[in-house]
C-alpha positions in Angstrom: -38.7 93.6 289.4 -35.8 93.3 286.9 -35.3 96.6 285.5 -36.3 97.0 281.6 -33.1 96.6 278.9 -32.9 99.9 277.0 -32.4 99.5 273.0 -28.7 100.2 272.4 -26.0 101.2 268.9 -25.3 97.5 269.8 -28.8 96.1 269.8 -29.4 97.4 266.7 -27.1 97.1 264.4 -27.1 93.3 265.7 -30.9 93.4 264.9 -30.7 94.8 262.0 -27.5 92.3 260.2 -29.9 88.9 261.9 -33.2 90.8 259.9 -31.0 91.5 256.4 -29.8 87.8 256.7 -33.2 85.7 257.3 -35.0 87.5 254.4 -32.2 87.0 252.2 -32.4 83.3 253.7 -36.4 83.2 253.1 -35.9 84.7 249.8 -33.6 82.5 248.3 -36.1 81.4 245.6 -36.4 84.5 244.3 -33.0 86.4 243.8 -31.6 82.7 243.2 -28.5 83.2 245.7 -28.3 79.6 247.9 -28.9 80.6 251.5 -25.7 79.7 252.6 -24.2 82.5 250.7 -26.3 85.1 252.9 -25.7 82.9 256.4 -22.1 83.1 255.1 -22.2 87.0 254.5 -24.8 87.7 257.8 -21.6 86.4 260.2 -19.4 87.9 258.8 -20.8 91.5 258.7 -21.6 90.1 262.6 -18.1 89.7 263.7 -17.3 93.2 261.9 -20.2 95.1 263.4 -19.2 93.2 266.8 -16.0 94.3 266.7 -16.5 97.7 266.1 -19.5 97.8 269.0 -17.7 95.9 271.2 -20.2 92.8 272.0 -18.3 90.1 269.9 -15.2 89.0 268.0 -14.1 85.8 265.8 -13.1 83.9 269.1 -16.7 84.3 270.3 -17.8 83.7 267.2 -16.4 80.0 267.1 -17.7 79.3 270.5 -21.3 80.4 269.5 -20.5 77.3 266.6 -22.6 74.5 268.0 -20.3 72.0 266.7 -22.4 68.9 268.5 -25.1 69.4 265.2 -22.6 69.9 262.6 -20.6 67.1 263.7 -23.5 64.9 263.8 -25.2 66.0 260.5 -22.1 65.6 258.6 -21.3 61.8 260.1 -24.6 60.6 259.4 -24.8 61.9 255.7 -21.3 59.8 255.4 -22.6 56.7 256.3 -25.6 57.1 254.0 -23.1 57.8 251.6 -22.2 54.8 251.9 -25.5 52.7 252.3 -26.8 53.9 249.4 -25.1 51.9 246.7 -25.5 49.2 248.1 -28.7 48.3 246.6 -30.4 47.9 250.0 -33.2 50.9 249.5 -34.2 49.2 245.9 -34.7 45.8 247.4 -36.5 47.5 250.5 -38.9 49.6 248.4 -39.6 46.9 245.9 -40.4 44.1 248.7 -43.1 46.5 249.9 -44.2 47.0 247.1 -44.6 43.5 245.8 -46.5 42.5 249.5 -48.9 45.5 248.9 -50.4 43.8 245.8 -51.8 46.9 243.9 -53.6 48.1 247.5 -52.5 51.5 247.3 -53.2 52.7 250.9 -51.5 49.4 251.8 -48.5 50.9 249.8 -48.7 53.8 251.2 -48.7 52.9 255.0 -45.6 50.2 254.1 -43.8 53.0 252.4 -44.8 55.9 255.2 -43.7 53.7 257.8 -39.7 53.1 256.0 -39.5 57.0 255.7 -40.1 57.5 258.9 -38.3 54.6 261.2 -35.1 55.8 258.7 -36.2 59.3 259.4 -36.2 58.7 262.7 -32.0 58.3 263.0 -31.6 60.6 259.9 -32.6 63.8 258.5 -35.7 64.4 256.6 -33.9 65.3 253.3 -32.0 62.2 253.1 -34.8 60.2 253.5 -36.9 61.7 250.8 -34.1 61.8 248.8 -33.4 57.9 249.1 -37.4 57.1 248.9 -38.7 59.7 246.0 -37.5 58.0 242.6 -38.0 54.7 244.0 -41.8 55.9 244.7 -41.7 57.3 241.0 -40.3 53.8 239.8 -43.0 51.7 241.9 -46.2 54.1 240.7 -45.0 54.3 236.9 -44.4 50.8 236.9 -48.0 50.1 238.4 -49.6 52.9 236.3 -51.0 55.0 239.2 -50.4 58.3 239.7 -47.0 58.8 242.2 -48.3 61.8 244.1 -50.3 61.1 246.7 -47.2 58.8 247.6 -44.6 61.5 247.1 -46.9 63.7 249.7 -47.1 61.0 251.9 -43.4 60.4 251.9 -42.5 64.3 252.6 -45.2 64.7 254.9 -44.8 61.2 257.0 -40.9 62.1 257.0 -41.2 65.5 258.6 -43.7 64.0 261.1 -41.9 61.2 262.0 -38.4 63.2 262.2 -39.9 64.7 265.3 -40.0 62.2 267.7 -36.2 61.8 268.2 -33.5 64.2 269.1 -31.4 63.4 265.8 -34.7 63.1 263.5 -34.7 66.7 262.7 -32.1 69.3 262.9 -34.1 71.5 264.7 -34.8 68.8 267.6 -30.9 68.5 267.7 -30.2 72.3 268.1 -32.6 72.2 270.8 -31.6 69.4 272.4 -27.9 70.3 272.4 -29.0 73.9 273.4 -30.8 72.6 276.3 -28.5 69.4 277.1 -31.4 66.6 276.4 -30.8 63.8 276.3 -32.2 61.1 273.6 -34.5 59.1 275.7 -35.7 62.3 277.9 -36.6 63.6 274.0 -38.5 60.4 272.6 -40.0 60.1 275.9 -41.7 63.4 275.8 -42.1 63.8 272.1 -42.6 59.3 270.7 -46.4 59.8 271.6 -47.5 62.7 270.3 -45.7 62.4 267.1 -46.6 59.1 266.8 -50.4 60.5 267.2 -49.8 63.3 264.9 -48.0 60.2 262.1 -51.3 58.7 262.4 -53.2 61.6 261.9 -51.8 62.6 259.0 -52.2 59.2 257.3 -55.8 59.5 257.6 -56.0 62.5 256.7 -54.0 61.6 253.2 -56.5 58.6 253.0 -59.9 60.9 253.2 -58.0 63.5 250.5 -57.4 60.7 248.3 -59.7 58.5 248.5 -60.3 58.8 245.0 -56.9 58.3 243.8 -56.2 55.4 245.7 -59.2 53.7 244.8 -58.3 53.6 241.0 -56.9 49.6 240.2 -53.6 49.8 239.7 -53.6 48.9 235.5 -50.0 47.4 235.7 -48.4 45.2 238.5 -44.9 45.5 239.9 -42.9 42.0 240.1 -39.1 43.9 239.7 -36.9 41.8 242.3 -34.2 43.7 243.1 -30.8 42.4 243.3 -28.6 44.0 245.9 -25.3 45.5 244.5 -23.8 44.9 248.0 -25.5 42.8 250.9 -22.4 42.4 252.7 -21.6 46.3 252.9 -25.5 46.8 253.6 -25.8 44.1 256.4 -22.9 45.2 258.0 -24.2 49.2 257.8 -27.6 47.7 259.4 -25.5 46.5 261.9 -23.7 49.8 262.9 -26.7 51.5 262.7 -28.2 49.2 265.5 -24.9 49.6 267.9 -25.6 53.6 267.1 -29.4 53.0 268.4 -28.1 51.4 271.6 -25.5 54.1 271.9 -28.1 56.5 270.7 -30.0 55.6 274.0 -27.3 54.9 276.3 -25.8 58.3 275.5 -26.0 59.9 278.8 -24.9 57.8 280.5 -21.7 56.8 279.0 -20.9 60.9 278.7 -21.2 60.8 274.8 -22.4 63.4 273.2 -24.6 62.4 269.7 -22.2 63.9 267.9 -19.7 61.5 269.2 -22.1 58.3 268.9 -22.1 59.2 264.8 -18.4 59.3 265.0 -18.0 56.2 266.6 -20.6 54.7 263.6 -18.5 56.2 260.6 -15.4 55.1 262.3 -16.4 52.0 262.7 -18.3 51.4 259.8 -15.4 52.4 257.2 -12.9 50.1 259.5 -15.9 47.1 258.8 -16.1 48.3 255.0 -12.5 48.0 254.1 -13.3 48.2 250.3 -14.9 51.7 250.9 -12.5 54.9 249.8 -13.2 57.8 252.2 -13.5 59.6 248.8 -16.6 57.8 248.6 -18.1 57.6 251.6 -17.6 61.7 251.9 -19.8 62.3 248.3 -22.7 62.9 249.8 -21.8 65.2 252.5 -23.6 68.5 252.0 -21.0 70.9 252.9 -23.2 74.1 252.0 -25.7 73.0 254.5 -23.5 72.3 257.1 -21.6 75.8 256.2 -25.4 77.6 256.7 -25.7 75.9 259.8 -22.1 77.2 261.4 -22.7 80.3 259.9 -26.5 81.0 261.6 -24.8 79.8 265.0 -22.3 82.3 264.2 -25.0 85.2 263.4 -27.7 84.5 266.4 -24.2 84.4 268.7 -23.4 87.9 267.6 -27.4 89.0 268.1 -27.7 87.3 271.4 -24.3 88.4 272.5 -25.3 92.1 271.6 -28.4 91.7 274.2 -31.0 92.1 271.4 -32.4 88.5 272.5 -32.4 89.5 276.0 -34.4 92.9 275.2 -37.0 90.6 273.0 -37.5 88.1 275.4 -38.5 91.0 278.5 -41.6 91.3 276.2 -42.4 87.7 275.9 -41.8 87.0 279.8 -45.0 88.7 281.4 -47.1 86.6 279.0 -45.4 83.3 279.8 -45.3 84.1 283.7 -48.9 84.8 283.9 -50.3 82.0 281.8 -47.6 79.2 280.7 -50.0 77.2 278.9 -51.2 79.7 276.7 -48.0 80.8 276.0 -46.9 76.7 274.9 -50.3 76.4 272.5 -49.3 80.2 271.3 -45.8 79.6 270.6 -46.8 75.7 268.9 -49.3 77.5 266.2 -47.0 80.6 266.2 -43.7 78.0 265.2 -45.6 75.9 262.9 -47.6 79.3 260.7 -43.7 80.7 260.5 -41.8 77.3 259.9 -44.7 76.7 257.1 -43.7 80.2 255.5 -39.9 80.1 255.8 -37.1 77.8 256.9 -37.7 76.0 260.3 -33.8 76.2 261.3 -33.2 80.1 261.2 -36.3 80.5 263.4 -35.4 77.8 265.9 -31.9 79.4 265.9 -33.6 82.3 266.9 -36.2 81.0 269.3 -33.6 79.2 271.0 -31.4 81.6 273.2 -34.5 83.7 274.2 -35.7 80.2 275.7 -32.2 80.1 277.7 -32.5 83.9 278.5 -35.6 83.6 280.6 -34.5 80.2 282.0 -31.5 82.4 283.5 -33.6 84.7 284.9 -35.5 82.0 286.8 -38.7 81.7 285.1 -39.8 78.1 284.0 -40.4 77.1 280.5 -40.1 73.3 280.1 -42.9 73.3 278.3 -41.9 76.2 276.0 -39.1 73.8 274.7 -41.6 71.0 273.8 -43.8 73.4 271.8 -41.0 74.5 269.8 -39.8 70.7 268.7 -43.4 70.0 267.5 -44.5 73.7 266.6 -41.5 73.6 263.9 -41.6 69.9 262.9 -45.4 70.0 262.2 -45.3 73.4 260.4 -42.9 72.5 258.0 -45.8 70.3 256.4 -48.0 73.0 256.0 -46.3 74.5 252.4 -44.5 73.2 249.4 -41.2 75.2 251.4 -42.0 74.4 254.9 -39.4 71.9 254.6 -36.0 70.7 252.2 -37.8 67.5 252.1 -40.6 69.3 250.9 -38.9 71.3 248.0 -36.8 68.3 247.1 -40.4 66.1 246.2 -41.7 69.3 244.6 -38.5 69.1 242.6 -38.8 65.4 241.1 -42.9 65.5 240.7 -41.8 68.4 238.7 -38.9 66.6 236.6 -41.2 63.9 236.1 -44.0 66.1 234.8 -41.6 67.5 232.1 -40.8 64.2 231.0 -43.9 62.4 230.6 -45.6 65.5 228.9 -48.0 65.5 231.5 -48.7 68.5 233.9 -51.0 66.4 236.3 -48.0 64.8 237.7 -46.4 67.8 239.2 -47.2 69.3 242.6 -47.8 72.4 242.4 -48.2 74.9 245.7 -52.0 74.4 245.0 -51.4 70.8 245.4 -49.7 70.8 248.5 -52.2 73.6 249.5 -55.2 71.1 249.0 -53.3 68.3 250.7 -50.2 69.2 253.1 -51.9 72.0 254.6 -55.2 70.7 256.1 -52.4 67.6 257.1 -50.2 70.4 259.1 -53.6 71.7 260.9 -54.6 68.4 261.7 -51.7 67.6 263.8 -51.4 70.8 264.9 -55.0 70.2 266.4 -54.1 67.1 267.8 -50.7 68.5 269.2 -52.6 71.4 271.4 -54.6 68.5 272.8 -52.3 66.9 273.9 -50.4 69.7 275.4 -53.8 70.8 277.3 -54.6 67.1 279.2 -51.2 66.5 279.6 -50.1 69.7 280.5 -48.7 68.4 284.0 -46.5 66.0 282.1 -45.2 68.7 279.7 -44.3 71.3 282.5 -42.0 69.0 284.5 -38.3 69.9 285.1 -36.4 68.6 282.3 -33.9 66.3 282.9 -30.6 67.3 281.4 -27.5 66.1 280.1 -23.8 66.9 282.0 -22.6 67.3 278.6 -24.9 70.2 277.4 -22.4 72.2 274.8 -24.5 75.7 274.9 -22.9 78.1 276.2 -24.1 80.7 279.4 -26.8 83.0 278.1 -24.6 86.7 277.5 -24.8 89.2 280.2 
């Protein structure tokens, strides 16, 4: 028996700076400062307090930095940067469109199934953000109202984003945390998202069936002309060679990071005409400045032992009943990611995982629960997700300038519709965690490369 961690100075003011941080995180709507600001202020008063305490300094605060995920986020926003003036997303959106012939679920399944194989190499937010006025300029032009569409695009995005370890950026913390690799994470996650993807179509179907029974009055027959077919051929290309690389990962000693790199490289070599001016517009560098900052706070809180003196709590519960503990922690991920932001509580979740791992206990299964707990739940509010806010954001534009409050999505709206959607899947994720259980509680394999560092002792 491991003797019991005693609360500390150290413990505590760590505890207390990672507390003052998420709420002004989760709060961001209502004092109005960006969250970046307080991830920005939360590591530094971390590497203050740290120094003063003892438990950290600025060196260890750069090797807390998970570079792997900020590396990789910021290359793959490039090279949508790049992809997106091309025209290519127009002439995709308006081909489905023109094949659905005013069927609206048959719109709706063409257009889930484009957010989610793109949101399946890139985040969420892009996605949504490349989809949602085209959706807008498809339903206006066909006279039917553009929400249910809108829903299913933020909704089938977040969904989708979970079967692959780039997908979502909390799949990518974990499985840089943890050293997956890419096929080991579609492999154990491709099925049951793809289950959960399916689910939630349905479910939109039944909540609007009366919507999507309406004859569309007007008919779409826009062609669009690409602005670039060379530039977007060649980008389809590199984005194939990045699959294959994607895959092959492991193997070759890469590490995602580095496969993105390779793709921007070689895609602005291919593009000569492309300034890097250009190709770097679309970069969010706020984001990725929350994301080192976060690493930076949970480095100081974990280095401090506050995550080690949480996680002596949680370990009698998940050594006397592991599957429990994974349904538990799914619903308990998904209720919190649907609240607040699913990255600051992955961030969180992720070195108490390593903790008891250290201390010999298993919890393969543990990890699995968290990818799906935190990519389902983000469908469950209007916040649960950025790809969320952002569609809340445009059916919200639109309403202002049409003059017509019906086209807006209010909380109440995704309340009626996202939320039964999230407890659907969440349903159908338990289930599949309880008959395959076996599957889920196998060793997982990991990659040489993993960048995490040793857990703190």
């Amino acid at each position: 028996m491991t003797e019991m961690l005693v609360m500390n100075d150290a413990m505590m003011i760590s505890g207390v700076i990672l507390a003052i941080t998420f709420i002004g995180i989760f709060t961001e709507t209502l004092h109005g400062f960006h969250r970046a600001k307080f991830a920005m202020m939360g590591a530094l008063m971390m590497i203050i307090a740290g120094q003063y305490y003892g438990f950290y300094d600025s060196r260890l605060a750069v090797r807390a930095i998970d570079w792997n995920v900020v590396f990789l986020l910021g290359c793959m926003m490039a090279i949508v940067s790049i992809m997106i003036p091309t025209g290519g997303f127009e002439a995709m959106a308006n081909y489905m469109a023109r094949i659905s012939k005013g069927r609206q679920f048959m719109l709706m399944v063409l257009l889930g199934t484009s957010v989610t194989g793109l949101s399946l190499l890139l985040d969420n937010v892009t996605t949504v953000v490349i989809f949602g006025p085209l959706i807008i300029l498809i339903a206006r032009a066909m006279k039917v109202t553009p929400i249910p569409f809108l829903l299913a695009a933020a909704l089938l995005s977040d969904t989708g984003g979970v079967a692959t370890l780039v997908g979502d950026p909390p799949n990518l913390m974990i499985g840089s945390a943890k050293g997956i690799e890419f096929n080991t994470f579609l492999y154990h996650m491709g099925a049951m998202t793809f289950m959960a993807w399916i689910t939630v179509l349905f479910v939109l179907r039944y909540l609007f069936r009366k919507e999507l029974a309406v004859e569309p009055q007007g008919e779409f027959h826009d062609k669009s002309e690409y602005k670039d077919k060379k530039l977007w051929n060649q980008s389809l290309l590199v984005l194939g060679a990045m699959v294959v690389l994607f895959t092959t990962h492991g193997k070759i000693g890469w590490e995602p990071w580095m496969v993105s790199a390779f793709g921007l490289t070689l895609l602005v070599f291919i593009a000569r005409r492309v300034e890097m001016d250009h190709a770097m517009e679309d970069v969010e560098i706020p984001l990725l400045i929350f994301f080192i900052s976060l690493f930076i706070v949970v480095g100081g809180v974990e280095h401090s032992g506050f995550l080690r003196y949480l996680g002596q709590f949680i370990m009698p519960f998940v050594e006397e009943d592991l599957l429990t503990a994974t349904l538990v922690l799914l619903w308990v991920a998904a209720i919190l990611s649907a609240a607040i932001d699913n990255i600051p509580f992955t961030a969180a979740m992720i070195p108490i995982l390593l903790g008891m791992e250290a201390q010999g206990i298993h919890v393969a299964p543990l990890w699995w629960a968290l990818a799906a707990g935190v990519g389902m739940g983000g469908n469950g509010t209007h916040i649960g997700s950025t790809a969320n806010v952002y569609i809340v954001t445009i059916s919200e534009r639109l309403a202002k300038n049409e003059n017509d409050p019906s086209l807006a999505i209010t909380p109440w709206v995704w309340f009626r519709y996202g939320t039964p959607a999230m407890i659907a899947t969440l349903i159908v994720c338990s289930l599949i965690f309880y008959f395959f259980f076996d599957f889920y509680n196998a060793a997982i394999e990991v990659s040489e490369a993993a960048t995490v560092l040793p857990p703190h002792h």
